[in-house]
N, CA, C and O atoms as a GROMACS GRO file, in nm:
protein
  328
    1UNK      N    1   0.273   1.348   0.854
    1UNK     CA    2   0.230   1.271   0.740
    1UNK      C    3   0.349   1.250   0.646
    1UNK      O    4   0.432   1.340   0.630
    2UNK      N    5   0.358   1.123   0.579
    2UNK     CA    6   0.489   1.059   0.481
    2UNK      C    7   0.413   1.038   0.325
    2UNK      O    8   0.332   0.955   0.285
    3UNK      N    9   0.457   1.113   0.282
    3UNK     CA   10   0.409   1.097   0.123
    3UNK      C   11   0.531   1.004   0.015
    3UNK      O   12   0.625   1.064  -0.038
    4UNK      N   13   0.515   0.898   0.002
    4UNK     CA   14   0.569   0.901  -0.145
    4UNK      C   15   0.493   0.800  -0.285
    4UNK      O   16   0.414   0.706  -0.288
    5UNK      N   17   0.551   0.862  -0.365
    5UNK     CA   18   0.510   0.796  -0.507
    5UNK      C   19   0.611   0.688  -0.570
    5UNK      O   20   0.731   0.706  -0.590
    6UNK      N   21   0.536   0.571  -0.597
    6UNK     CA   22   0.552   0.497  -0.650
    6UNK      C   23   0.528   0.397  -0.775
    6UNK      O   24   0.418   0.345  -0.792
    7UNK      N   25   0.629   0.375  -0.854
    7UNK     CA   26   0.564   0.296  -1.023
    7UNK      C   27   0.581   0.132  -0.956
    7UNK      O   28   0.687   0.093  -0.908
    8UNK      N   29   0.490   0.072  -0.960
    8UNK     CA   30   0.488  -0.071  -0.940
    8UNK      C   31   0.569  -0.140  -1.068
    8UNK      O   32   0.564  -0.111  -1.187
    9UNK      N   33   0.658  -0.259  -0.985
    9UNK     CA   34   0.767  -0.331  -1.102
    9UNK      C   35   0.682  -0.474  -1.114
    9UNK      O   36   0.721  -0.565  -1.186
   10UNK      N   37   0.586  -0.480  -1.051
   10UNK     CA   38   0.513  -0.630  -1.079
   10UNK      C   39   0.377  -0.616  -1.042
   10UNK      O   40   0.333  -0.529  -0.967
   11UNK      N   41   0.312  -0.706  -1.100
   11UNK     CA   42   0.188  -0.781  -1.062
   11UNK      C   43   0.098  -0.789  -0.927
   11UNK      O   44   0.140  -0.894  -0.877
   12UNK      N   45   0.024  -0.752  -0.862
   12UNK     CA   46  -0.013  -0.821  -0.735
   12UNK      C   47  -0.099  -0.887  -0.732
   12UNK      O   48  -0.215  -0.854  -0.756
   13UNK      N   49  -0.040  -1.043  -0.688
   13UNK     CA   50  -0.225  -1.107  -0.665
   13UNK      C   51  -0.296  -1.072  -0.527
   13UNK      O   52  -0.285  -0.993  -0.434
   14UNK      N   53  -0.351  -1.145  -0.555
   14UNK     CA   54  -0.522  -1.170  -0.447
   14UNK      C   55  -0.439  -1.204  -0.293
   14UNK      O   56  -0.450  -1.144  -0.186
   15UNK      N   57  -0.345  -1.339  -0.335
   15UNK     CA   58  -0.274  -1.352  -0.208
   15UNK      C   59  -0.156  -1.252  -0.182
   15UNK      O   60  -0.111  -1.240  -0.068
   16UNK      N   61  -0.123  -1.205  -0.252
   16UNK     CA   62  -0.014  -1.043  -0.166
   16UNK      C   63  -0.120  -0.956  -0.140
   16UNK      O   64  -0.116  -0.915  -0.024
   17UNK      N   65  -0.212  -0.912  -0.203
   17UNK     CA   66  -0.265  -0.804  -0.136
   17UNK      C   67  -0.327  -0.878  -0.005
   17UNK      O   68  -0.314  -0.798   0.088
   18UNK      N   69  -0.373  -0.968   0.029
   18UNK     CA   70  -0.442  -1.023   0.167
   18UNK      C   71  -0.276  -1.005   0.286
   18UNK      O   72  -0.258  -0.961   0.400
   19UNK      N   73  -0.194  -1.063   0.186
   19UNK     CA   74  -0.060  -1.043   0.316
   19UNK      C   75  -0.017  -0.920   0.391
   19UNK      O   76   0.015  -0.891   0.506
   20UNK      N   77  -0.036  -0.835   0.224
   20UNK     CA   78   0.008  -0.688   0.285
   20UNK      C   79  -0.096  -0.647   0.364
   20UNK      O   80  -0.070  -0.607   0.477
   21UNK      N   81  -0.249  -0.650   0.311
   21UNK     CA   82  -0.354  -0.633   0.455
   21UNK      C   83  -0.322  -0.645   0.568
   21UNK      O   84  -0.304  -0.540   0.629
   22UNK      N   85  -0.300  -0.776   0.644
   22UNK     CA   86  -0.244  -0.871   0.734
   22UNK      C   87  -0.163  -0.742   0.767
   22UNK      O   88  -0.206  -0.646   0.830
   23UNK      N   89  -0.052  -0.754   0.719
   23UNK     CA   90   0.093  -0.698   0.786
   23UNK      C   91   0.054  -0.525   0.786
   23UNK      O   92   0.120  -0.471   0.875
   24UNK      N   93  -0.008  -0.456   0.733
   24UNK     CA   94  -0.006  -0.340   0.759
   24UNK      C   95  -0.136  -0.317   0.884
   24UNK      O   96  -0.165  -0.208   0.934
   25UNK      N   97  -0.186  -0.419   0.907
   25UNK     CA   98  -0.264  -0.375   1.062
   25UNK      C   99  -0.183  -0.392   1.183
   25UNK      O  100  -0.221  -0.389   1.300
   26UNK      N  101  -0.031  -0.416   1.122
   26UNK     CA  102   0.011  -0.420   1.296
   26UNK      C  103   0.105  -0.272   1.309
   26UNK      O  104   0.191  -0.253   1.395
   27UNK      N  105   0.064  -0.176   1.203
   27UNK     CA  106   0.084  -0.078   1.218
   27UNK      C  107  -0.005   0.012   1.296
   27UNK      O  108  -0.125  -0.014   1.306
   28UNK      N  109   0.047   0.119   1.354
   28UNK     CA  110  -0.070   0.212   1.416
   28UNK      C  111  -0.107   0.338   1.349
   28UNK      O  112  -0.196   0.416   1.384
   29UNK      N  113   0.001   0.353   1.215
   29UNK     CA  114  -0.052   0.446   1.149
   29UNK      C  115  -0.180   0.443   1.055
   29UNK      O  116  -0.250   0.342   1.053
   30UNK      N  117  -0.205   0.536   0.990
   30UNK     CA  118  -0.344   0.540   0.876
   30UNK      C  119  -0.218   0.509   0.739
   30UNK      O  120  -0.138   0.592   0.695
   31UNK      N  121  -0.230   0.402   0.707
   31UNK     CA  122  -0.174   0.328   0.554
   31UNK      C  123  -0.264   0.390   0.408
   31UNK      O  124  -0.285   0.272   0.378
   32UNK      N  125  -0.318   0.450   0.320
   32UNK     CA  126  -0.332   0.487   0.262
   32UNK      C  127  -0.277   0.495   0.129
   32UNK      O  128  -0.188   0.577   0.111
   33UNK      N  129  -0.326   0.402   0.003
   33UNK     CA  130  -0.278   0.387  -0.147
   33UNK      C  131  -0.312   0.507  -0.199
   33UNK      O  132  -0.401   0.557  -0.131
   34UNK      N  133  -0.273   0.588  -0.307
   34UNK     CA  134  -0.389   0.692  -0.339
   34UNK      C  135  -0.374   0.629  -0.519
   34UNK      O  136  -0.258   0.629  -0.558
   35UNK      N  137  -0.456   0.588  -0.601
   35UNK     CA  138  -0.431   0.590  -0.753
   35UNK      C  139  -0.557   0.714  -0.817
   35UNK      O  140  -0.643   0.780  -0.758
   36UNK      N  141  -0.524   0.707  -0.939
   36UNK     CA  142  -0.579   0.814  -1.002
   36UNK      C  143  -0.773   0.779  -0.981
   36UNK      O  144  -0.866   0.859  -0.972
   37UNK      N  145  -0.771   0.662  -0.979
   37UNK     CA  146  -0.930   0.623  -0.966
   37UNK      C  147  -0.952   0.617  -0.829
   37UNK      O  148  -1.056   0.678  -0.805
   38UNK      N  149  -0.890   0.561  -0.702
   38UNK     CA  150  -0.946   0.522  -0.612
   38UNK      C  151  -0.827   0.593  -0.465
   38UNK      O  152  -0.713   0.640  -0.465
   39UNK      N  153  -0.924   0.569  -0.364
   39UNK     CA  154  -0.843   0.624  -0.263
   39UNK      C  155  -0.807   0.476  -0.193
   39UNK      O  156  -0.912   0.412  -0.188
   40UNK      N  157  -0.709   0.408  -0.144
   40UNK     CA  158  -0.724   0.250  -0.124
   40UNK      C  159  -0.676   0.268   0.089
   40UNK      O  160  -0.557   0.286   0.114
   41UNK      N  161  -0.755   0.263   0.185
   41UNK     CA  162  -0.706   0.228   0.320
   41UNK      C  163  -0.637   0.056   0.293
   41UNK      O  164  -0.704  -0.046   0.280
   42UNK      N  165  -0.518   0.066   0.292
   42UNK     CA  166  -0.453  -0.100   0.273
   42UNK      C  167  -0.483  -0.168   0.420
   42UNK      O  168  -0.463  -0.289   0.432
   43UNK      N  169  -0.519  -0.107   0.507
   43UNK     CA  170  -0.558  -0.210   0.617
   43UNK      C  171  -0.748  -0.307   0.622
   43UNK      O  172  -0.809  -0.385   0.694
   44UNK      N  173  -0.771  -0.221   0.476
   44UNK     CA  174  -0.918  -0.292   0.449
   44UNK      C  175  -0.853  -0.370   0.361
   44UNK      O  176  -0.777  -0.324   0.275
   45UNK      N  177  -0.894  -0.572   0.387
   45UNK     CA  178  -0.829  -0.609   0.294
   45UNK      C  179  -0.954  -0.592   0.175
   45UNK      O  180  -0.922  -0.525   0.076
   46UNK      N  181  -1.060  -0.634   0.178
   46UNK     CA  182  -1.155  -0.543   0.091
   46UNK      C  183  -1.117  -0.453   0.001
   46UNK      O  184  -1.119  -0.464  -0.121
   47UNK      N  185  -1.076  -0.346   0.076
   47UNK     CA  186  -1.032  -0.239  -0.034
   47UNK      C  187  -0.962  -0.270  -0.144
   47UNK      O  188  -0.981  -0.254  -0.264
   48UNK      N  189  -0.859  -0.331  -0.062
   48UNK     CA  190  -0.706  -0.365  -0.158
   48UNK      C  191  -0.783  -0.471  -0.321
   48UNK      O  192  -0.761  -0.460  -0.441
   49UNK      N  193  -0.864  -0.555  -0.247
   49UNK     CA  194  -0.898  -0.641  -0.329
   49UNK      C  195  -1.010  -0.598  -0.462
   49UNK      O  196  -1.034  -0.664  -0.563
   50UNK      N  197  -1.050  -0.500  -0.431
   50UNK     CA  198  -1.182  -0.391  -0.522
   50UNK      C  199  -1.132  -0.320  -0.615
   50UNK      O  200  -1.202  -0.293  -0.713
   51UNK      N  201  -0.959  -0.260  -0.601
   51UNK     CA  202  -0.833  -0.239  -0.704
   51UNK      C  203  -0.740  -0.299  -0.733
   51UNK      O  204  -0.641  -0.307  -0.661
   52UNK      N  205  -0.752  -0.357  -0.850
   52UNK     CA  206  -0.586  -0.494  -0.832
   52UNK      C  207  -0.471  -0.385  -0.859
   52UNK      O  208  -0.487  -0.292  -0.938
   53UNK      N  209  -0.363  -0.405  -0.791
   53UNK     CA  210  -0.244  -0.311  -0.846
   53UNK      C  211  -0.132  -0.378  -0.942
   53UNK      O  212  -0.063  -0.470  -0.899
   54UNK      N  213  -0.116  -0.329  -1.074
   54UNK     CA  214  -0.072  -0.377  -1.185
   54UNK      C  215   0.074  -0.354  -1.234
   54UNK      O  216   0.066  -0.236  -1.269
   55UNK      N  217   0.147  -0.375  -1.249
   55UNK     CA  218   0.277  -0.354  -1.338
   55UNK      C  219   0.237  -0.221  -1.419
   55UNK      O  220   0.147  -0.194  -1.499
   56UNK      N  221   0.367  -0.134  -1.350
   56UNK     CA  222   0.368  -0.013  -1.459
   56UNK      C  223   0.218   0.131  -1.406
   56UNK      O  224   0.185   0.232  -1.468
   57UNK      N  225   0.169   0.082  -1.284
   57UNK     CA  226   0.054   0.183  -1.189
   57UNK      C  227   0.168   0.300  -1.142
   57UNK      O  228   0.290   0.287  -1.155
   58UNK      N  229   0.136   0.356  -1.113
   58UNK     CA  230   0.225   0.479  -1.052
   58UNK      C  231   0.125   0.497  -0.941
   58UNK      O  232   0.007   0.484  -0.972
   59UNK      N  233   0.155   0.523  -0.823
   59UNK     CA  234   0.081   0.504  -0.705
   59UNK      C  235   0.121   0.581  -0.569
   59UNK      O  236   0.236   0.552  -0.536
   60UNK      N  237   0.054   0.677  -0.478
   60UNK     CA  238   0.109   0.727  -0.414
   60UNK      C  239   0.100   0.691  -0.269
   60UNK      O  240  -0.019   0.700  -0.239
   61UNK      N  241   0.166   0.657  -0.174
   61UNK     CA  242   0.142   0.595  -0.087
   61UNK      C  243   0.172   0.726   0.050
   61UNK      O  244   0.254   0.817   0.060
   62UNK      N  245   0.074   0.684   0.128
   62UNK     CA  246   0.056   0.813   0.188
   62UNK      C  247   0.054   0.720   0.369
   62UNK      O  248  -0.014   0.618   0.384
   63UNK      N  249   0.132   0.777   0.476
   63UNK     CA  250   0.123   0.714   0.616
   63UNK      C  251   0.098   0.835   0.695
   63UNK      O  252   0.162   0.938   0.672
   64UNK      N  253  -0.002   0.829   0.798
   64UNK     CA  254  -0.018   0.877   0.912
   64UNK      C  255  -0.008   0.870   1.059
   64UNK      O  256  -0.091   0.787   1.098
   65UNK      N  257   0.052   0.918   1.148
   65UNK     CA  258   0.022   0.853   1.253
   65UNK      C  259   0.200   0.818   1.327
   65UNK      O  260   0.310   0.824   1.272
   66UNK      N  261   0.158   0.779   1.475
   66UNK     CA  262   0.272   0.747   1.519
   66UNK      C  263   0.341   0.633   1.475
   66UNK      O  264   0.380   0.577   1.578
   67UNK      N  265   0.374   0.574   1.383
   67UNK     CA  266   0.448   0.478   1.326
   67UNK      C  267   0.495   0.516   1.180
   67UNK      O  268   0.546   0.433   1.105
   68UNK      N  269   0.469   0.672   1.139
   68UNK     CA  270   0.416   0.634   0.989
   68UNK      C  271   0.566   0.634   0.919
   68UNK      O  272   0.587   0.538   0.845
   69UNK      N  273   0.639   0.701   0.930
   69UNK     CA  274   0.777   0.664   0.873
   69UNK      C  275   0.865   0.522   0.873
   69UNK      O  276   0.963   0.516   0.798
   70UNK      N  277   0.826   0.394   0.965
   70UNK     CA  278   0.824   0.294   0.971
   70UNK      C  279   0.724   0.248   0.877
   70UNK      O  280   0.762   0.178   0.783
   71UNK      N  281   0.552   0.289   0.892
   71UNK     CA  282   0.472   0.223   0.779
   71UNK      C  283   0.550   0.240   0.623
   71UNK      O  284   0.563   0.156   0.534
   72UNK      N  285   0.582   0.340   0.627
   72UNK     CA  286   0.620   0.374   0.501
   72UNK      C  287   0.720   0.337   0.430
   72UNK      O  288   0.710   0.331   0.308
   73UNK      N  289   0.843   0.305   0.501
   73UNK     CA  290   0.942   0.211   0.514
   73UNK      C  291   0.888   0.066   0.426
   73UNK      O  292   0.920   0.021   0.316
   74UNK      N  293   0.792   0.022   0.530
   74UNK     CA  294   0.749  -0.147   0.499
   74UNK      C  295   0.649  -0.132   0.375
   74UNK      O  296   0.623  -0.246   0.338
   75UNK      N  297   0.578  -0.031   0.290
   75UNK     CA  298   0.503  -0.058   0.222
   75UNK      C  299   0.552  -0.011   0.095
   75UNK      O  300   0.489  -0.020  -0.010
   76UNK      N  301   0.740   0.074   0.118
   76UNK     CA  302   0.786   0.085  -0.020
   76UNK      C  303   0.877  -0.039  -0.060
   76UNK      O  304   0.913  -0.066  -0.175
   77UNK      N  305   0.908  -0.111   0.057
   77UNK     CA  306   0.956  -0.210   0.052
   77UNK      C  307   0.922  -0.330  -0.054
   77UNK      O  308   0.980  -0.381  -0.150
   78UNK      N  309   0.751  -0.356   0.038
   78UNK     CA  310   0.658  -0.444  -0.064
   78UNK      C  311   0.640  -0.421  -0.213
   78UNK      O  312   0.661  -0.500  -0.306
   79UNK      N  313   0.589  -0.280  -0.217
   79UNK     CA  314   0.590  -0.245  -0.323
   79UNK      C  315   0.652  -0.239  -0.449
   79UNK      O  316   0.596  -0.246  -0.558
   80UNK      N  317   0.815  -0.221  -0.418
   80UNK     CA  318   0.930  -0.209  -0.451
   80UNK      C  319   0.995  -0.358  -0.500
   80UNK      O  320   1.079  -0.382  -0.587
   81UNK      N  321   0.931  -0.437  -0.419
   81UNK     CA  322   0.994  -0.575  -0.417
   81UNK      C  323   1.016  -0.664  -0.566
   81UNK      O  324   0.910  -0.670  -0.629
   82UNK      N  325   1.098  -0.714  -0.614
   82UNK     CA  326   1.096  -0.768  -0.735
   82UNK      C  327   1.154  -0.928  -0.726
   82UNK      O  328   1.162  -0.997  -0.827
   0.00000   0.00000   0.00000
């Protein structure tokens, strides 16, 4: 398991969270947001969409599985992205 924490530097809409959905199912690990309110599976795009993630969230992103240091790679990336 790959743990890290992250402060979001922007905004996410409706259409990034559907992309990052998209792109984190061609992972084989368990993708996992964790925030203080909610536990988020990012491969439900549902989920993603039921918590908007905001400028200035602190957020812990958690991967499982045979890929997960690669998942984790691509979702501090996104995250990170400015």
């Amino acid at each position: 398991m790959r743990v890290h924490d992250i402060t979001l530097t922007r905004d996410f809409s409706s259409d990034d969270l559907k992309c990052i959905s998209m792109k984190a199912g061609s992972y084989l690990s368990e993708i996992i947001l964790l925030k203080p309110d909610a536990v988020i599976d990012v491969k439900s795009l549902l989920g993603m969409m039921l918590y908007p993630l905001k400028k200035g969230f602190v957020i812990t992103i958690r991967t499982k599985g045979k890929d997960e240091e690669e998942a984790l790679d691509f979702m501090c990336e996104i995250m990170d992205s400015r």
